[in-house]
C-alpha positions in Angstrom: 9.8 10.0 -26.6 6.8 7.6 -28.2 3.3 8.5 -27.3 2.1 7.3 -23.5 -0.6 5.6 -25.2 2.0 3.2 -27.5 5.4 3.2 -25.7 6.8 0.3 -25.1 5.9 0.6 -21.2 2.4 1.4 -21.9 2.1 -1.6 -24.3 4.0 -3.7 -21.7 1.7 -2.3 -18.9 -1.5 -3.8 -20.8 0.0 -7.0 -21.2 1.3 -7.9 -17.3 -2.1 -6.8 -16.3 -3.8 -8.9 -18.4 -5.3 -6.4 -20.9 -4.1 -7.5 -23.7 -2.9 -11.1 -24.8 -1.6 -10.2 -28.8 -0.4 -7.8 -30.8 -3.6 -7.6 -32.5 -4.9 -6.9 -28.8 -2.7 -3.9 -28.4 -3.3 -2.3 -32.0 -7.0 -2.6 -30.9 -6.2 -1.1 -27.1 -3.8 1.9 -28.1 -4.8 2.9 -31.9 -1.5 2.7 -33.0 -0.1 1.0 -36.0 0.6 -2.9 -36.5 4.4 -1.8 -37.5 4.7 0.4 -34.4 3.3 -2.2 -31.9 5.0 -5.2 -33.5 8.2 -3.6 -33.1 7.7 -2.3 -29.9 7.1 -5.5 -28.7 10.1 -7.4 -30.5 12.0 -4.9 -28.4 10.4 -5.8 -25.5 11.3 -9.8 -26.5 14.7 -8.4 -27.0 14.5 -7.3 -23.3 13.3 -10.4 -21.9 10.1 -8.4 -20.6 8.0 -10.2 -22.8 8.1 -14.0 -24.3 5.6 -15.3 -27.0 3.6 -18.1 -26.2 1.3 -20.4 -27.7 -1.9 -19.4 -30.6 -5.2 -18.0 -29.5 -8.6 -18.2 -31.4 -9.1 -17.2 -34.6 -11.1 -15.0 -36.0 -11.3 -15.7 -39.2 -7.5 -15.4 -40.2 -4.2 -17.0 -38.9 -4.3 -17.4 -35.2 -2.5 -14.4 -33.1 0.7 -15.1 -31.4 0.2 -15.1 -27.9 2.0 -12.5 -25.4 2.9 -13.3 -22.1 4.9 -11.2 -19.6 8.2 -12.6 -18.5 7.6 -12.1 -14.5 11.4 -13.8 -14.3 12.9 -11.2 -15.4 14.2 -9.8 -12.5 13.0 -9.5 -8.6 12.5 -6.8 -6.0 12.6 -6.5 -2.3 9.4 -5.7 -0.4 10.1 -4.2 2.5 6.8 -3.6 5.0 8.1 -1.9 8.8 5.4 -1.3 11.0 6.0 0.4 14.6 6.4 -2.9 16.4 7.2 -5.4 13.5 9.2 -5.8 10.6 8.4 -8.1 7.2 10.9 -8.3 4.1 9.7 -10.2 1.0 11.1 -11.2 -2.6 8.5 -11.3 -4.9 8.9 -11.7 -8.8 8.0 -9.0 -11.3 4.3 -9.7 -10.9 4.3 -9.3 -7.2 3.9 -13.1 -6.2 6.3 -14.2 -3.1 9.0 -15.9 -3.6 10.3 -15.9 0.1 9.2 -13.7 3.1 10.7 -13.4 6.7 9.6 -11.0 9.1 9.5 -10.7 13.2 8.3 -7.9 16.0 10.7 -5.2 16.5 10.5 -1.7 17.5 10.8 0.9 15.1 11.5 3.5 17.9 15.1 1.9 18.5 16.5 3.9 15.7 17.0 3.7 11.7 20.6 2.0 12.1 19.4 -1.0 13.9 16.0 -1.3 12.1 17.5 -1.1 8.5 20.5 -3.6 9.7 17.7 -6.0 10.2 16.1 -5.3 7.5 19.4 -6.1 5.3 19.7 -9.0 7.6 15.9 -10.2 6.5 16.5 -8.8 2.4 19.8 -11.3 2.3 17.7 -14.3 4.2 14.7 -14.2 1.7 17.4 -13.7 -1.8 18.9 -16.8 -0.2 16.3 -18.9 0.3 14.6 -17.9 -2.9 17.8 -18.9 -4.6 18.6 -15.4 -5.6 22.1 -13.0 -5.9 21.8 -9.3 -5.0 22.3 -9.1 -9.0 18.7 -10.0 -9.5 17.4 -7.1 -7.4 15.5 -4.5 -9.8 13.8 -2.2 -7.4 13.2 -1.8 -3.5 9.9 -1.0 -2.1 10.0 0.2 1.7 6.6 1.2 3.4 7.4 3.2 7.0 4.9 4.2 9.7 5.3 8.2 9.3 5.1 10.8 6.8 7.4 10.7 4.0 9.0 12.8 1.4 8.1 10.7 -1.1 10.6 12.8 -3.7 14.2 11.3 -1.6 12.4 8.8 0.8 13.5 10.3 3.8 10.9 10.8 6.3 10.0 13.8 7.9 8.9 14.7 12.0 7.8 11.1 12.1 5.5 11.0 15.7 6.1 7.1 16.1 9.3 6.9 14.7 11.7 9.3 17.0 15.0 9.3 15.5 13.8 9.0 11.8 13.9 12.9 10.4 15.2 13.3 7.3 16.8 9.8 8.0 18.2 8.7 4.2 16.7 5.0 4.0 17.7 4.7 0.6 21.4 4.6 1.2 20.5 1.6 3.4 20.1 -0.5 0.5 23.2 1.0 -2.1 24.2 -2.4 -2.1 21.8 -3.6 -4.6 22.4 -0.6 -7.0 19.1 -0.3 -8.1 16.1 2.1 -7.4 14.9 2.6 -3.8 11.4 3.7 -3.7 9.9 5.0 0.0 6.7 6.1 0.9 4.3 6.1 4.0 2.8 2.6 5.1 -0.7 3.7 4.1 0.0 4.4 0.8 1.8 1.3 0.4 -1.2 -0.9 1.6 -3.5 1.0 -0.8 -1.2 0.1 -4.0 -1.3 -3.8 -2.3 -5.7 -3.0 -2.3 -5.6 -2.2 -5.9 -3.6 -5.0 -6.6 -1.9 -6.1 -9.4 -4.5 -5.3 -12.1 -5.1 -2.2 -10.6 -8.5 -0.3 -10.5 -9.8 3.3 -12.2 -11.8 3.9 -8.4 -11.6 6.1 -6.0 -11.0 4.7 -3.0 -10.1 5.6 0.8 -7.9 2.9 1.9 -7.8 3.4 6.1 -5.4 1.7 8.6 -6.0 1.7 12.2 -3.1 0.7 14.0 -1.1 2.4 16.8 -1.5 5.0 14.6 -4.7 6.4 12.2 -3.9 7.3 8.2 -5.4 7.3 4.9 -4.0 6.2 1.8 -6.1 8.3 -1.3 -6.7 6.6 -4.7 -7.8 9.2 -7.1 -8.5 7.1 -10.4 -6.8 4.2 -9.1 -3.3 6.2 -8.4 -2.3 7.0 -4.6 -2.5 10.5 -4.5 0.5 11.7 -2.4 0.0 15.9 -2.5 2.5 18.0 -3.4 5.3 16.8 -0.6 4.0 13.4 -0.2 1.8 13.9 3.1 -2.1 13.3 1.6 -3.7 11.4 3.7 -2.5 12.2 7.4 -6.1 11.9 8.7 -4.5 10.9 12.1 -3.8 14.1 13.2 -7.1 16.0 12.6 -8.5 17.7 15.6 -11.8 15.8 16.9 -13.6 16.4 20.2 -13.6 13.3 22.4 -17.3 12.0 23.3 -16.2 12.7 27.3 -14.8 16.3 26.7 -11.8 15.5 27.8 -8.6 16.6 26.8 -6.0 13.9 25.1 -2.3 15.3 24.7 -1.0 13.3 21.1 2.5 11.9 20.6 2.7 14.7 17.6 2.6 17.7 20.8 -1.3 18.5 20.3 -4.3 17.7 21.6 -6.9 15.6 20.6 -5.8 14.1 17.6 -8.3 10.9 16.0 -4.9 8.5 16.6 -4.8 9.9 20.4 -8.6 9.5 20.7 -9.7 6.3 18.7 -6.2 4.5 17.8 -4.9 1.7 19.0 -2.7 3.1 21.5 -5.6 4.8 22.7 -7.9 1.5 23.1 -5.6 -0.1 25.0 -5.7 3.0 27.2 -8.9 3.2 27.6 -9.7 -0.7 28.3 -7.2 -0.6 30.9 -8.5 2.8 32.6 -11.7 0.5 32.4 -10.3 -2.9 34.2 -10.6 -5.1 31.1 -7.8 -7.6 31.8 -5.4 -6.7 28.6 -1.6 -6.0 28.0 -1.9 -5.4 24.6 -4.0 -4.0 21.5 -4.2 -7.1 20.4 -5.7 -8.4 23.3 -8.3 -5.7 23.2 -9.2 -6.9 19.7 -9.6 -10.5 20.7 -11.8 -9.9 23.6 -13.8 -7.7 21.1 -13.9 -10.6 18.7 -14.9 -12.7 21.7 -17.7 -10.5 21.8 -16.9 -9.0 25.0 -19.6 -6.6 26.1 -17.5 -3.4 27.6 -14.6 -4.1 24.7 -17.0 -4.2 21.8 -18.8 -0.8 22.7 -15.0 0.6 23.5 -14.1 -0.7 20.0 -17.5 0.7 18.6 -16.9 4.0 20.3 -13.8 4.2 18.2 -15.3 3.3 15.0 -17.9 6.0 15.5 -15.0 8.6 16.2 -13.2 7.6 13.2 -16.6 7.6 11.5 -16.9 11.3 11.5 -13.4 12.3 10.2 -14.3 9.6 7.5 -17.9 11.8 6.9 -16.2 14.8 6.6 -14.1 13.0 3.8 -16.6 11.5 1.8 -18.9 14.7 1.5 -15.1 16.2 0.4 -14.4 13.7 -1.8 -17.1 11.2 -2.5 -15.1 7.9 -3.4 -16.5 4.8 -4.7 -15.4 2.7 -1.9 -13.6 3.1 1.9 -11.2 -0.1 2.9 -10.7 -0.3 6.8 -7.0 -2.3 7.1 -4.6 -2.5 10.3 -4.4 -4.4 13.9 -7.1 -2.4 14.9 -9.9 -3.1 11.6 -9.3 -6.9 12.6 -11.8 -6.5 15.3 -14.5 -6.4 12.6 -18.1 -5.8 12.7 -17.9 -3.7 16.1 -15.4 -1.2 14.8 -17.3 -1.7 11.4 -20.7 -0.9 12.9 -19.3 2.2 14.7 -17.7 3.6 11.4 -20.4 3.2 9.1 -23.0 4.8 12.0 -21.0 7.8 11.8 -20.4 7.9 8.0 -24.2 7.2 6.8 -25.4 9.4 9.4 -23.2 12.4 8.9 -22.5 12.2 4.9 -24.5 13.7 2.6 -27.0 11.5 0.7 -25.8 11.4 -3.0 -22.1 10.9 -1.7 -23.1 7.8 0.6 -25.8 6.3 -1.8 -23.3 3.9 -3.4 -20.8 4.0 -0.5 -19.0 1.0 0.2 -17.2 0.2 3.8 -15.6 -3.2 4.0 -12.5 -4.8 5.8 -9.1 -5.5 3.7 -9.3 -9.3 3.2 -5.7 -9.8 3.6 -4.4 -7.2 6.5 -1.3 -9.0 6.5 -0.3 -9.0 2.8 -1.3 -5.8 1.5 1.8 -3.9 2.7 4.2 -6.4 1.7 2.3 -6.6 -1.7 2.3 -2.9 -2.1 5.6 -2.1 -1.2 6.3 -4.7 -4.2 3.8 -2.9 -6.9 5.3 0.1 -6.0 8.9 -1.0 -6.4 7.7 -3.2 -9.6 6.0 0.6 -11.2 9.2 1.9 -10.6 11.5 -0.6 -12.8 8.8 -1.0 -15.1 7.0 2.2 -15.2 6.9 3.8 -19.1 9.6 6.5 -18.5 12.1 3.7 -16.7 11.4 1.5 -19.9 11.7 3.5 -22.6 15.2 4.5 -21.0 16.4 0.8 -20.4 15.6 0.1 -23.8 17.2 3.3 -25.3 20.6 2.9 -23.4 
């Protein structure tokens, strides 16, 4: 197999993310030879991965020939299922959306139904983006629970009863390409990175109905040996009150049963604030409710000190709050970064940043396509297509 540094993925890698725009570019990038890369590349033109385009500046010599990557190539299916919605997208190879259809739904009604939607959504989106199931390369699915990462089948998912060992996978053999599952959180943090990527690390947080982390060592999620990095949910904290909170997992005084969004809701009813849903508890918060905003601050500070304890552990450059719950904002904000300032150690906070996603709503459709896009296109799957 060619070197990592000059196989034809690598080289195709540094061109879709806009690293390299030549041949000339990619000698300079990987140290290989002009022979090696040039041929690489005509094999990738072969492949219809790549496509030459117009001349670039000169340097003194004949203008370089221009590379662009050939994001019609092929689609995938993005496939974002949360505990009470549902959001299927086709994207192109560089992750933009072609189509997207989604809806609430309630993930506790069982994989059969859930993944018949799902189908249901996958065929509506390929039609109205003018697509055949033929044009499917890859499948992306984020889920709300732990997963085996290895076969995609979750495992003893709290908030998704019915769903052990479940083989989501097989729900898309119809497409006959490969199916790529992995926990919502870790989805969203490959849609943070984004398409160029990044070499940070980064703590990418949702607070939903449920509490995880998605961990990006060097800009790659880090998943742990069976796929279950990140489960911050479920770490014992002592509530502010002393009481004790039994959590959907079977123990007590989880973060999610303490400061999730389950839990808010809870706790602004137990109070008289006139809500039905976490939602509404965010949008009186946003409203700048007085009683909802220190309830929403309250839970920022609680989530604050699992976050401390992380940091001090392992000091990233930046911490990305995402979810229903992070849309509340500078309340939830304010709590968090109390905690986290106040309880980290200096030289791990001194560059510290703690921001909001900017797009809540498109990062798990967007990862769930990067991840499905690696996949098809990731140096191992390329050097075998072009091999065959």
């Amino acid at each position: 197999m060619p070197s990592a540094s000059a196989s034809a993925g690598a080289l195709l890698r540094h061109v879709r993310t806009g690293r390299a725009r030549s041949r000339a570019d990619l000698v300079a990038l990987t140290g290989a030879s002009r022979n090696t890369v040039s041929a690489r590349v005509d094999q990738l033109i072969a492949a219809n991965l790549l496509e030459e385009g117009g001349r670039g500046w000169s340097t003194g010599g004949r203008p370089p020939t221009l590379l662009q990557f050939n994001a019609r190539a092929g689609c995938v299916l993005a496939v974002d299922l949360g505990v009470t919605s549902v959001d299927v997208a086709v994207t192109d190879l560089s992750a933009r959306v072609l189509a997207t259809a989604g809806h609430p739904i309630d993930i506790a009604v069982g994989p059969e139904p859930v993944l018949a939607e799902v189908d249901r959504l996958g065929r509506l989106v390929l039609e109205e983006a003018g697509l055949d199931t033929s044009a499917v390369c890859a499948v992306g699915v984020g889920v709300p629970g732990p997963v085996e990462f290895s076969t995609g089948r979750p495992s003893h998912p709290p908030i998704m009863p019915g769903w052990h060992d479940h083989p989501i996978p097989e729900a898309f053999a119809r497409y006959d390409c490969p199916v790529v599952v992995d926990n919502d959180v870790n989805v969203m943090a490959l849609g943070e990175m984004g398409v160029a990527g990044s070499d940070q690390d980064v703590l990418v947080v949702k607070v939903g109905t449920g509490i995880g982390c998605g961990v990006v060592v060097e800009g790659r999620v880090y998943r742990g040996a069976q796929g279950s990095a990140g489960d911050i949910g479920h770490i014992y904290v002592a509530p502010p009150d002393g009481r004790t909170v039994i959590c959907r997992c079977g123990q007590e005084n989880c973060l999610e049963a303490i400061a999730g969004g389950g839990a808010l809701l809870r706790d602004a009813r137990a109070a008289g604030l006139p809500v039905r849903t976490t939602r509404d508890v965010v949008e009186l918060a946003a409203q700048g409710d007085g009683p909802t905003l220190e309830l929403v601050r309250g839970a920022g500070r609680t989530i604050g000190t699992v976050l401390a304890a992380l940091v001090n552990f392992f000091n990233p450059h930046r911490i990305v709050m995402t979810g229903g719950v992070a849309r509340a904002g500078a309340p939830l904000l304010a709590g968090i970064r109390e905690a986290v300032y106040g309880r980290s150690m200096p030289l791990a906070a001194r560059a510290l940043e703690i921001t909001v996603s900017d797009a809540p709503d498109l990062s798990g459709r967007l990862g769930a396509a990067l991840m499905a896009i690696e996949e098809f296109l990731g140096e191992d799957a390329v050097h075998r297509a072009l091999t065959r």
